[in-house]
N, C-alpha and C positions, 0 to 999 in steps of 0.2 A: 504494500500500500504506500502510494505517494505521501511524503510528510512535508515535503519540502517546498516552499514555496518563494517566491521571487517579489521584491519590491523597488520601485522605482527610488532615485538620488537627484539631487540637483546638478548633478551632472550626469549627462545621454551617455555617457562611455562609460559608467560604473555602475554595475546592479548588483542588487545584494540578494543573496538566496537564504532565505529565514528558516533554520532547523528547530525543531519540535524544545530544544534542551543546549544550556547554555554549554558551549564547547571548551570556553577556555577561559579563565582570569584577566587576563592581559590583552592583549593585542599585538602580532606577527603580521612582516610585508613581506613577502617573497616577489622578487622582480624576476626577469630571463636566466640571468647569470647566477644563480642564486641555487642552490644544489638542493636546498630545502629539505634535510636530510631525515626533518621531527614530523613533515607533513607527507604521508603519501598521496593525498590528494593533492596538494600544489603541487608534487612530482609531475602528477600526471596532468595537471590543466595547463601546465607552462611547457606542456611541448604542443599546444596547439598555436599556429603563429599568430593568428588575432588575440590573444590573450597577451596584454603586459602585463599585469599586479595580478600578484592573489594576497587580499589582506582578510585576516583571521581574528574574529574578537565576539566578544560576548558568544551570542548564538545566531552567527549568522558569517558565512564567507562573503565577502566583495570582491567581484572582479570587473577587472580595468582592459578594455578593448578597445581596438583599433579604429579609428575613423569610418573605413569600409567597409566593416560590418555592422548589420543591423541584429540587433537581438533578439527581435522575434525569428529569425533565423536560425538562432541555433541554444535560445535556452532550453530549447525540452529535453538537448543531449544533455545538458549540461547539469539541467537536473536529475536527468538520468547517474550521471557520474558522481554528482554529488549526494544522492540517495545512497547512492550503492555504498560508497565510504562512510555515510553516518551508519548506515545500517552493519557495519563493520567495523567500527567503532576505530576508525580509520582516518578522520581528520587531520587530528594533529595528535602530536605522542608529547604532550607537556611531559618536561624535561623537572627530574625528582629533585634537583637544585636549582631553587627559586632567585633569579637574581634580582636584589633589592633594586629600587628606584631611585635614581637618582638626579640633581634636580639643579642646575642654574641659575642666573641671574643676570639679564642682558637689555643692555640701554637699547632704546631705540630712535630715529630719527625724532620723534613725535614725542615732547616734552612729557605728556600727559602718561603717556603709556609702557609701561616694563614688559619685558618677553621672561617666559619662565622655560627651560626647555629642557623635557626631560633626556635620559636615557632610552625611552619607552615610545613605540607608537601610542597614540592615545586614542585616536579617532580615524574611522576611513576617509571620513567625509569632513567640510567646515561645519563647525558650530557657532551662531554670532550672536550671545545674548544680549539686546541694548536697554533693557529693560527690569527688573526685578519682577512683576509682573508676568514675563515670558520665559523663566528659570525652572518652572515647576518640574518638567520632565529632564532638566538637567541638573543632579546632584551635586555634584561640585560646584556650579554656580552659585546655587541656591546657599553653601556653606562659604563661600566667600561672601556673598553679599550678605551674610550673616551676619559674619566676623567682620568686614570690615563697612562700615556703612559710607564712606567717601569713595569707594570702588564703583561708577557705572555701569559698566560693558565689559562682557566678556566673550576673547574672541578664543577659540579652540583651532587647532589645523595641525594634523598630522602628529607631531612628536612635543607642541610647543601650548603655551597660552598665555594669552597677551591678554593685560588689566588695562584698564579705561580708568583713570580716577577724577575728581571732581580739583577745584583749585583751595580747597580747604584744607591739602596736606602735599606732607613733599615725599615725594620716592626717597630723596635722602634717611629718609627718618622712618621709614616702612618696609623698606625690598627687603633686608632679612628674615623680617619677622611675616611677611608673607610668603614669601620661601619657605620658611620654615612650614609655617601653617598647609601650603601647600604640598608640600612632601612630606610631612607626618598624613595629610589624606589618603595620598596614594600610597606610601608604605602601609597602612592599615587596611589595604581592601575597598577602600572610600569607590562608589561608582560614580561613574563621569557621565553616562547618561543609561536612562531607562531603557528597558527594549523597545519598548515602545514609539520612541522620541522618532519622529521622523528630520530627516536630515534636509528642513527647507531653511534656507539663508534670507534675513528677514531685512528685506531690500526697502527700499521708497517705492511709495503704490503707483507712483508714474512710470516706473523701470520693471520693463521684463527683459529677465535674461535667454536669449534665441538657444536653443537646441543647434549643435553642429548643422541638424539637417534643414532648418530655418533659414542659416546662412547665406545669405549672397556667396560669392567667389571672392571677391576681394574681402566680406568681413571673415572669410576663412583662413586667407592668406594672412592678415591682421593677429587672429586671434595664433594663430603655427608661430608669427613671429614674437607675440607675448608672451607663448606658452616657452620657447626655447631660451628666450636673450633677457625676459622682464621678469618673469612670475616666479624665478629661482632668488633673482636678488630682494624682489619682492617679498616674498615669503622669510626672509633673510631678517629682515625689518621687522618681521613679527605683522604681516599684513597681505591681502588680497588685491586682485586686479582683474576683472570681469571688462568682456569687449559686450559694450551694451547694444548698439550699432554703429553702423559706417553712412554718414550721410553723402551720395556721390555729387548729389548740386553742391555743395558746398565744402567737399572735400576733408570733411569734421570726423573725426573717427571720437564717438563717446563712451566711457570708462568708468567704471563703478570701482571707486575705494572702499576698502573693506579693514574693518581691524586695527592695525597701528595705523593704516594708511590715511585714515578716513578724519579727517578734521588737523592734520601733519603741518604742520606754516611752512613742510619745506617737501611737499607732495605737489606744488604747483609748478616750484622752482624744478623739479625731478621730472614732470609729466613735460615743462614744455621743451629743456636741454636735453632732454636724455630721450625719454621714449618718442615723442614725438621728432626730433632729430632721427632718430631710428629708424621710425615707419618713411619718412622722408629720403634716409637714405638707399631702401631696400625695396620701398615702392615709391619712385619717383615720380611727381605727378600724377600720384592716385590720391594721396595724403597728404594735406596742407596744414592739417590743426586738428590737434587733441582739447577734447574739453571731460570734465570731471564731474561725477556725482557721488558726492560721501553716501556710502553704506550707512 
């Protein structure tokens, strides 16, 4: 009997396949190059060559696919292969020594905001809480804006988490002690989001973000050259970069900040020397001006 089922991400190349029973504590990426030696299933789903990620957490596997493939295409094998390994108890072979968490502490461009970055995957996906209000399905949110009440926003991505504070305190006089508080959570088991939590990034109601298959051509080429030369340094900074569209009358290619990014005094100075020089160089005369919308 099928147990396994499939949920959609805010990003069209990542879908996560929902098993009946939590798989693991932690969270695990295997990329191409990656021998994955604890999972037999990532073994076997990274010799398929549309597949790049297999990331493993809670109870659910996410995997990360190619541009030209479509997923109605080929989940039904896919959850064929991943039934088979749950029902074999064949996912992943958690390793009998636990390796603790551990946890930094990193300035970012954007005065307001600190990067915490652990040891650890934490998330497959972005998490962006900008609200207390909108925390409930994320546990560790919910306990920092507990603990600290000048903390705004919390932004989640991959291994890292980036604090949003109000101008009532200074990082000088805090980033240990939220460190701290931070990584005594994740050393203790502390959950970072429910199973529940769906993984929608919580934009301005003017901006929708296009699906790859939405795309124009040129906001595809755009978004290849943000994913390779922008969104690594970006991400770097403890922040996001969404191609929101490509205006061709006017040659404006618009950009969604996310995270450290998003309110930066020096994300204006960055969008228009740096990325938008970029697209200018690489698409001449398609792109004339970057303009920005804070997340």
């Amino acid at each position: 009997m099928k147990t396994i089922y499939t949920e959609n991400t805010p990003n069209p190349n990542i879908l996560k396949f929902v098993c009946p029973t939590q798989l693991t504590a932690g969270g695990v990426e295997y990329k191409k190059d990656d021998s994955a030696e604890n999972s037999p299933l990532a073994q076997v789903l990274l010799t398929f060559p549309f597949i790049d990620k297999v990331f493993i957490t809670a109870n659910f596997v996410a995997l990360e696919k190619i541009d030209t493939i479509k997923w109605e295409d080929v989940s039904d094998d896919l959850i064929e292969i991943i039934q088979e390994h749950y029902d074999d108890d064949a996912i992943i072979y958690e390793s009998k020594k636990k390796v603790p968490f551990t946890l930094y502490a990193e300035m970012t461009p954007n005065p307001a905001v600190m990067k915490f970055v652990s040891n650890k995957l934490l998330v497959p996906s972005i998490i962006e809480i900008k609200s207390r209000e909108k925390a409930q399905n994320v546990p560790i949110a919910t306990a920092i804006f507990q603990e600290y009440p000048f903390i705004e926003e919390v932004f989640i991505a991959e291994n890292y988490i980036s604090l949003t504070k109000n101008d009532t305190e200074s990082w000088d006089l805090w980033t240990m002690d939220v460190r701290s508080f931070v990584l005594s959570y994740l050393q203790t088991d502390g959950k970072i989001f429910n199973d529940d939590y769906e993984f929608v990034t919580e934009i301005p109601h003017e901006v929708a973000i296009k699906s790859i298959e939405e795309m124009t051509d040129v906001e595809q080429q755009i978004k290849a050259i943000l994913d390779e030369y922008v969104q690594p340094a970006v991400a770097n900074d403890g922040g996001n970069i969404e191609l929101i569209e490509f205006d061709e009358q006017t040659k404006t290619a618009k950009m969604l900040l996310q995270g450290a990014c998003s309110g930066c005094p020096s994300s204006t100075a960055t969008l228009k020397h740096g990325i938008e020089g970029l697209l200018k160089q690489m698409l001449p005369e398609v792109v004339n001006n970057v303009e920005a919308i804070n997340g």
